[in-house]
N, C-alpha and C positions, 0 to 999 in steps of 0.2 A: 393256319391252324387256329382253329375259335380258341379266343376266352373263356368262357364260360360252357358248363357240359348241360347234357339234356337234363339234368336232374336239376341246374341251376336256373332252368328256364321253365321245369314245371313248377316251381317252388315259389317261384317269382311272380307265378302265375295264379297261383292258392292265395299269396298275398295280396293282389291287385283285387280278386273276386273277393275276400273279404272289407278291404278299406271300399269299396262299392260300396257293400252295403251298411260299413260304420259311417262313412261320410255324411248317409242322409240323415244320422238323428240329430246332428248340430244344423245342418239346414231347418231342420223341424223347430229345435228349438229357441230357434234365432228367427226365425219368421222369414227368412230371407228367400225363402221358396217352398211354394205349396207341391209338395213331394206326392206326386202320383204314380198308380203302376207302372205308366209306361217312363217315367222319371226314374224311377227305380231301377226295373230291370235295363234300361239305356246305361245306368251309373256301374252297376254291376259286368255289362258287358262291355265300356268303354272302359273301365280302371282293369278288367281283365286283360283285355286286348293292348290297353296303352303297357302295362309292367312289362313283359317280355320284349316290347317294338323297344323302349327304352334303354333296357339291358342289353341290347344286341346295339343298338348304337354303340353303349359304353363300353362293350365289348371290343367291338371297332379300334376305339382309344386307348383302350388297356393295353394292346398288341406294343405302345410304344413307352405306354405311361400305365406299367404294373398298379400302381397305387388305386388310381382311378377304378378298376376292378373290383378293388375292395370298398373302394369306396360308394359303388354304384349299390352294393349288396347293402353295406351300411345306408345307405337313403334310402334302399327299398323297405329294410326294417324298420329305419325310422320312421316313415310314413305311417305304415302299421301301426308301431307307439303309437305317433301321435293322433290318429283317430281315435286307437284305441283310448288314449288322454280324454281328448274331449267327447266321444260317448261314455264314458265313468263320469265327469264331472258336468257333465250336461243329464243325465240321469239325475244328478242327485240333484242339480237345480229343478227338473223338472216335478221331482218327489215332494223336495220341501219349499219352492218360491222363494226360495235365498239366492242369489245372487253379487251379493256384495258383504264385505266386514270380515270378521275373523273367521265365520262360519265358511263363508268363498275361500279363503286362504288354506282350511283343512280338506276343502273339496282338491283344491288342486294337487295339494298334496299327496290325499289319497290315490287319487289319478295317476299321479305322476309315480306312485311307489308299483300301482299294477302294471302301468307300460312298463318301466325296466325288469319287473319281473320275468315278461314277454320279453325285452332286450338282452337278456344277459342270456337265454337259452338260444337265441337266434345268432347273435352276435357270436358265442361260443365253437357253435357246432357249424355255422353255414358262413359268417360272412370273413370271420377268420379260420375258418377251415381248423379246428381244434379237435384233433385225435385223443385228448386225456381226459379222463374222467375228471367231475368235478373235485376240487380241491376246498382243503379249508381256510389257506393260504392264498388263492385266487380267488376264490369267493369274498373272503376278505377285503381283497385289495380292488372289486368289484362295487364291493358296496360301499366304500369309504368314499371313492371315487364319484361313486355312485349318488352317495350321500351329499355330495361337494355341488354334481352335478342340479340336486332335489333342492339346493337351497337358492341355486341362483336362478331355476326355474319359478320357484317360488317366489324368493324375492323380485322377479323382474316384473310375475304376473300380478302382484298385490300392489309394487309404484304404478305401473300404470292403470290400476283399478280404485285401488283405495286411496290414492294421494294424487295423483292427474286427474284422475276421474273421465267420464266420458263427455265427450264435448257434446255441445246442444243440439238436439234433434237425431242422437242415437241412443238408443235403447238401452235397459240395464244387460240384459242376455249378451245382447251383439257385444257391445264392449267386453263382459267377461271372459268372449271370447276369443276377441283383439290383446286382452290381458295372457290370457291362457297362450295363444299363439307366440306374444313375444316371447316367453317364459321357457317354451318348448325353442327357439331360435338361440335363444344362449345355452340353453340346456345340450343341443345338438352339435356345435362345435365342441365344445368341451369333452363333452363324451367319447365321440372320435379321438382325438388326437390322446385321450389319458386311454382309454380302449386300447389304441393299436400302439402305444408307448410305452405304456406300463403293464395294463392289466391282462393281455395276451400278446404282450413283447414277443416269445419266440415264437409265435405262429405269424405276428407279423412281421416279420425279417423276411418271409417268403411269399409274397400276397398271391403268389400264380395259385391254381386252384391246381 
């Protein structure tokens, strides 16, 4: 009997073709690769193709380790976020050539406030399977969480930007977004476990879809 239903596998799949195309603007603005058409549409149809091949693996695993299910859903989302993280705060480097100091720190912020906004509706309806309308009371206990999640993202991405700093012969970009990355690595465990513990506790006592 699959894991996951054909609705979890088109979804996954809308996901992958968008993180394709968020991917290439921090290649863009980290220099790390001169992004051409055929770079593009290759990124576009390989993050397609890889999201679904991924999920039907974790699918596989799920059969014996429910949890994993959910949790494959939650990495797919996260993913998502975090693109979507660093094309918002690689935009705004690109707008304004800041990169580092207090102005970096309300970049990430900002970032980091639109992915979870993208988080809490994905996380809600697909990857904890949540039949209730939203609540004031979960919403609540979403953003507090939420909140908890924003500051250690933040805090982790500004020690190693503004106080470590970037070591010799990398770039101010590419570091912020070695910063940005760690930030988003604390922020992702957190989130999981206060998500499926707290903030949609009785949908996750049941992880089967």
């Amino acid at each position: 009997m699959a894991f996951y239903t054909h609705r979890d596998f088109f979804l996954v799949t809308v996901i992958g073709f968008v993180v394709g195309w968020l991917v290439l603007l921090p290649l863009t603005a980290t220099k790390l690769l001169l992004v051409t058409p055929s770079i593009a549409i290759g990124s576009v149809i390989g993050f397609s193709a890889f999201a679904p091949l991924a999920l039907f693996v974790l699918g596989r695993i799920a059969r014996r380790m429910p949890v994993i299910g959910q949790f494959g859903k939650f990495a797919a989302v996260g993913t998502l976020n975090t693109l979507l993280n660093f094309a918002v705060f690689n935009t705004l480097i690109l707008w304004t050539g800041v990169s580092v100091g207090w102005a970096y720190s309300g970049f990430v912020a900002l970032a980091f406030l639109v992915a979870t906004t993208n988080s809490y509706f994905w996380n809600k309806f697909w990857t904890f399977g949540s039949g209730q309308p939203v609540s004031s009371e979960e919403y609540a206990r979403f953003a507090l969480f939420t909140l908890g999640g924003a500051l250690l993202n933040v805090g982790a991405a500004s020690l190693v930007v503004n106080v470590i700093g970037a070591p010799s012969g990398i770039g101010a970009a590419l570091w912020a977004n070695v910063g940005g990355l760690c930030g988003v690595a604390v922020s992702f465990l957190w989130n999981f476990i206060a998500y499926r513990r707290i903030v949609f506790k009785s949908e996750a006592r049941n992880p089967k879809l």
